[in-house]
C-alpha positions in Angstrom: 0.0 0.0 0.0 1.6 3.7 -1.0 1.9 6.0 1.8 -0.8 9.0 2.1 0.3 12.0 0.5 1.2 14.8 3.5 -0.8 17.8 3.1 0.7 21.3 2.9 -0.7 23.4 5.7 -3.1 25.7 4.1 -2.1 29.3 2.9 1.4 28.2 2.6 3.1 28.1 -1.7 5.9 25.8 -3.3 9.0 27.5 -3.3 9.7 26.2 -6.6 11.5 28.8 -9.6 9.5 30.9 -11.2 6.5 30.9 -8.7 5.3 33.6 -6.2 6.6 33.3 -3.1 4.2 33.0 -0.1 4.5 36.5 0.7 3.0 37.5 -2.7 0.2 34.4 -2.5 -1.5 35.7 0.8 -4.0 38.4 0.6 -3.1 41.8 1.4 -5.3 42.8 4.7 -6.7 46.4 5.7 -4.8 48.5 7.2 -7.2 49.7 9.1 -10.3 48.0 11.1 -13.4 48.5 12.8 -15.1 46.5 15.0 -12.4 43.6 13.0 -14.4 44.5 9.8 -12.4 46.7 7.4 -13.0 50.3 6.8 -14.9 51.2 3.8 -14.2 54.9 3.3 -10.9 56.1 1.8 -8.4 57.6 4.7 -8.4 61.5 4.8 -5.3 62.8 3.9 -3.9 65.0 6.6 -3.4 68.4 5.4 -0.3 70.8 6.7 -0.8 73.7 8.3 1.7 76.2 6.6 3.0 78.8 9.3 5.1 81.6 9.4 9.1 81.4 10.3 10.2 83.9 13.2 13.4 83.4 15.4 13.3 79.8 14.4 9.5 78.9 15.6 7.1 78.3 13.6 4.1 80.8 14.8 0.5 81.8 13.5 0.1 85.2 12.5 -1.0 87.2 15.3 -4.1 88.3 13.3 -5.1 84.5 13.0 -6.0 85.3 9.2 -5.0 82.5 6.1 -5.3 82.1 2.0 -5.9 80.0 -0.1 -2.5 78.6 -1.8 -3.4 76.6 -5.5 -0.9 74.8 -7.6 -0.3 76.0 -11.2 -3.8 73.6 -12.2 -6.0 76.2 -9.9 -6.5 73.0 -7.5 -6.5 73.9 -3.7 -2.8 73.4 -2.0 -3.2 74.3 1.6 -3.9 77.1 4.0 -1.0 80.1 4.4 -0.7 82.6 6.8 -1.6 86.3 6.0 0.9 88.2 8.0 0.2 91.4 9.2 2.6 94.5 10.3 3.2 93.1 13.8 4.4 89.8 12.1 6.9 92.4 10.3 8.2 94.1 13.6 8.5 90.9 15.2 11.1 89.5 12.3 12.8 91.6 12.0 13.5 91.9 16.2 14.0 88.5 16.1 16.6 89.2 13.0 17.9 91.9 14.9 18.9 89.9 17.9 20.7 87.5 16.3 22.6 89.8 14.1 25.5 89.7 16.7 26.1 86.1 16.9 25.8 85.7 13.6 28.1 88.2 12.4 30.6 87.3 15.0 31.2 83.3 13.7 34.0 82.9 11.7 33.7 82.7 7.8 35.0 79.4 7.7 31.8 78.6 10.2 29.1 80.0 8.3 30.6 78.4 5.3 30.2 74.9 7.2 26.6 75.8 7.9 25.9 77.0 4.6 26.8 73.8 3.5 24.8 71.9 6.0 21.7 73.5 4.6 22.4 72.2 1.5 22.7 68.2 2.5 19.4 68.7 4.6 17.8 69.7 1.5 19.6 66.5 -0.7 17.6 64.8 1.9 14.7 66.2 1.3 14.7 66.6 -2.5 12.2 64.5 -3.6 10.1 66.9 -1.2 11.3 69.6 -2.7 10.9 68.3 -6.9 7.0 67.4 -6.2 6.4 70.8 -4.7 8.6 72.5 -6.8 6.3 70.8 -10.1 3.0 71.4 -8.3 3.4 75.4 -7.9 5.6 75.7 -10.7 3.1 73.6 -13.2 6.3 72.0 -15.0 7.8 68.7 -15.3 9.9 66.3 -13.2 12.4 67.2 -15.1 12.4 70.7 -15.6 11.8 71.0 -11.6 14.7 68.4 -10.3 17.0 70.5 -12.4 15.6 73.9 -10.4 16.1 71.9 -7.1 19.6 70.6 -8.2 20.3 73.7 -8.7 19.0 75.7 -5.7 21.0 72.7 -3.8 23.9 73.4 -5.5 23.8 77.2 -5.0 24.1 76.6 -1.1 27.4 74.7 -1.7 28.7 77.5 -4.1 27.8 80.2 -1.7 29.3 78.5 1.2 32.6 78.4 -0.5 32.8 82.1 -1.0 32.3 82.6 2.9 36.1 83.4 3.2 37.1 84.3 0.1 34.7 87.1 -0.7 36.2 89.5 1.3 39.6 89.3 -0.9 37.3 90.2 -3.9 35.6 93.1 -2.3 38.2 94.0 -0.1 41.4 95.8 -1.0 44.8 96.6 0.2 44.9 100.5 -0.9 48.3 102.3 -1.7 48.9 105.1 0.3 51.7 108.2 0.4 52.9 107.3 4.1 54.2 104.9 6.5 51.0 102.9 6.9 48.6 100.1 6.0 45.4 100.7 4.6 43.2 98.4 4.3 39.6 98.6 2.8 37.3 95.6 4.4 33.4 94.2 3.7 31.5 94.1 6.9 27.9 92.8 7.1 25.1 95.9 6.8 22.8 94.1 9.3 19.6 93.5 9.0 18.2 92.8 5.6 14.5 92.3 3.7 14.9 90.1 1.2 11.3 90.2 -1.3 11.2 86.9 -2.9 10.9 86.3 -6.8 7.0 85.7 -7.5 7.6 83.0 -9.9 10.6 81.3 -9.3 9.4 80.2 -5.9 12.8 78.3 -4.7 15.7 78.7 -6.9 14.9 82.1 -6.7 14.4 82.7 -3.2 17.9 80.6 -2.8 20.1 82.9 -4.9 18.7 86.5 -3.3 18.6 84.8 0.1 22.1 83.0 0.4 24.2 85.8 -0.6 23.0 87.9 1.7 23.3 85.9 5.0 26.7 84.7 3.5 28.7 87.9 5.0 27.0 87.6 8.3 23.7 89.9 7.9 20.5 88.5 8.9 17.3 88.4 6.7 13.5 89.1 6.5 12.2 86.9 3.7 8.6 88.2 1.8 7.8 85.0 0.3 5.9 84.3 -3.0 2.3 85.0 -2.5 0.9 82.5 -5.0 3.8 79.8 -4.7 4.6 80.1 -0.9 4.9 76.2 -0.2 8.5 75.3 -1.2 10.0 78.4 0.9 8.3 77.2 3.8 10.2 74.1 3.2 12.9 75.4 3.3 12.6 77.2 6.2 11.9 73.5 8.0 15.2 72.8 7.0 16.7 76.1 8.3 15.1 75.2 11.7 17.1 71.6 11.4 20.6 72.9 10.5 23.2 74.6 12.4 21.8 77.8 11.3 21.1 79.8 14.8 17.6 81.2 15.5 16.2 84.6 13.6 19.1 84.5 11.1 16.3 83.5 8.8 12.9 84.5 9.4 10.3 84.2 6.4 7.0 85.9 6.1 4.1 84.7 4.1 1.0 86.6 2.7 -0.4 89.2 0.4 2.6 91.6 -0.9 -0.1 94.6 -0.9 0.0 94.9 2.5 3.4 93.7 3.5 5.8 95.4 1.3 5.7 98.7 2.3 5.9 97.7 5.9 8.8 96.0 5.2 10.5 98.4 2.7 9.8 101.6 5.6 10.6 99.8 8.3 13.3 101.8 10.6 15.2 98.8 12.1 16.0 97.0 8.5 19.3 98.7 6.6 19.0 96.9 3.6 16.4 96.0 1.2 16.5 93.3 -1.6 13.6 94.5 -4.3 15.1 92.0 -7.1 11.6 90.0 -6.7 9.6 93.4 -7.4 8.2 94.5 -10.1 9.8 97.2 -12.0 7.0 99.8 -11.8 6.8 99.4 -7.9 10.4 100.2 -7.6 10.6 103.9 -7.4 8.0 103.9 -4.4 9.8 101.4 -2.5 12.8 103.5 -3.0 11.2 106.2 -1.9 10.2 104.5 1.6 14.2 102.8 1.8 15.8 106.3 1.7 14.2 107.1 5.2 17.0 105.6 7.1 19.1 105.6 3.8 18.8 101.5 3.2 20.9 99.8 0.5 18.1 98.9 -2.2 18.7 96.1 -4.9 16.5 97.5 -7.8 14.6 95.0 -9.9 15.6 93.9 -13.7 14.6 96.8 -15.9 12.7 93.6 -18.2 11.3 92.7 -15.1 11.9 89.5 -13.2 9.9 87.0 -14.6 11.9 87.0 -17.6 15.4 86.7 -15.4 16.9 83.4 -16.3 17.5 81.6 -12.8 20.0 79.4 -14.3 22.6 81.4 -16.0 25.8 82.1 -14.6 25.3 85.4 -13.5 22.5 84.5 -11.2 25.3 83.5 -8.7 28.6 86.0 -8.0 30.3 87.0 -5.3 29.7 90.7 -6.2 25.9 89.8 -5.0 27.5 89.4 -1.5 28.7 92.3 -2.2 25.1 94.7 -2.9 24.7 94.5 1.6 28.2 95.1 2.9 29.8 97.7 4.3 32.9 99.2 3.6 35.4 100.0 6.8 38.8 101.3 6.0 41.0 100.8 8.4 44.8 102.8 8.7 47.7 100.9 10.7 51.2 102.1 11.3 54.1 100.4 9.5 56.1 98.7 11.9 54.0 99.4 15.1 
């Protein structure tokens, strides 16, 4: 008499080549349950809460207020902040606190932190590609090469930290026994008005050369594409970078920019992301307490090519220093 044939325990497959392996043969259950029966509705998708950036917390406006933020489609993003003037003052005392500190490290240390932003955001790029395509309204492509590149503008930036200074600065010939020596200090506190369409490479090259030399910024977002900066300020908050170096403010540019632009405390002001015809009034607020203003392209800025060469140089840094001359003594 032949023996019976064992039987396989049921839900179990031959491991045989070519054949699924019992992973793949057992069904997939539900993730979630109720009352052990699974769920029939869909899961809601948990929305973020886009907030303001202010001495490295991440606050409400103090008005409570928020917009609508679409993607390039007209489909509904998220909720941003509308900041009001108070949000205003309080940047820029946060960015006047740390002004100090952060003009006090050494180049060579804000060129390490510099470059720590820049592997945070490697990190995070995949983040930053699908966010970058959804406000943007282009490709994969098109948008990994923006991220690439606003990536690779931190690491360019951060190796100009000690070597700017030898461009800008100068040893001058004099007719005496002395030195003189002509050297870039940081101007101090600085708004920095975001390009409106470029909403990351963009903010990356107006914002990194200016906190390169040691001055500390108050960033006007983009009003329609606000989501990638806030990004970015998540990955400010998780470098070395030291509190209110940064501080980025979202909302409606009608009722921010002239705060901004007029305000007493700030001594420089970065209009690149303006328009050209709103220019002269901005200027107009700036010379108050005489700040350094970086006009607009006459063509206006949506037609700037973010990409080109001369959307990074050192001479950049130099549009928010200050020049001290300094006389020494030969041989004292």
């Amino acid at each position: 008499m032949s023996p019976t044939p064992r039987r396989r325990p049921i839900g179990t497959a031959r491991l045989t080549r070519g054949r699924a392996s019992v992973l793949e043969a057992r069904r997939a259950a539900a993730l979630s349950t109720t009352n052990g029966k699974a769920r029939l509705a869909e899961r809601l998708e948990v929305r973020k809460t886009y907030k303001l950036y202010i001495g490295g917390q991440f606050p409400r406006t103090e008005s409570g207020r928020a917009y609508e933020v679409f993607d390039a489609r007209g489909r509904l993003l998220a909720n941003a902040c509308r900041a009001t003037r108070k949000d205003i003052r309080d940047a820029v005392r946060a960015a006047r606190k740390a002004v100090p500190d952060w003009a006090g490290k050494t180049a060579f240390n804000r060129s390490q932190i510099l470059y720590r932003i820049a592997e945070l955001m490697e990190g995070r790029r995949d983040q930053f590609v699908t966010e970058v395509m959804a406000a943007e309204g282009v490709g994969r492509r098109r948008a990994t090469r923006l991220v690439d590149a606003a990536i690779d503008r931190w690491v360019w930036y951060a190796g100009w930290a000690d070597k700017f200074s030898q461009v800008i600065g100068s040893v001058n010939p004099v007719n005496g026994s002395y030195f003189n020596f002509s050297v870039p200090e940081p101007t101090g506190v600085v708004g920095v008005i975001a390009p409106e369409v470029s909403s990351l490479l963009g903010l990356v090259s107006r914002l990194a050369p200016v906190i390169v030399s040691g001055n500390t910024a108050v960033v006007l977002s983009s009003q329609s594409r606000p989501l990638p900066a806030v990004t970015l300020t998540e990955v400010l908050a998780t470098s070395d970078m030291p509190d209110g170096v940064v501080n980025l403010i979202t909302g409606l540019r009608s009722e921010l920019v002239q705060h901004l632009a007029g305000h007493m405390d700030v001594n420089g002001l970065d209009a690149f992301g303006l328009d050209p015809d709103q220019a002269a009034a901005i200027e107009q607020l700036a010379t108050e307490n005489v700040k350094r203003v970086a006009r607009p392209p006459s063509r206006g800025v949506d037609a700037y090519d973010w990409l080109a060469a001369s959307a990074q140089s050192p001479y950049l840094i130099g549009q928010f220093v200050e020049t001290k001359t300094v006389w020494h003594p030969i041989g004292a």
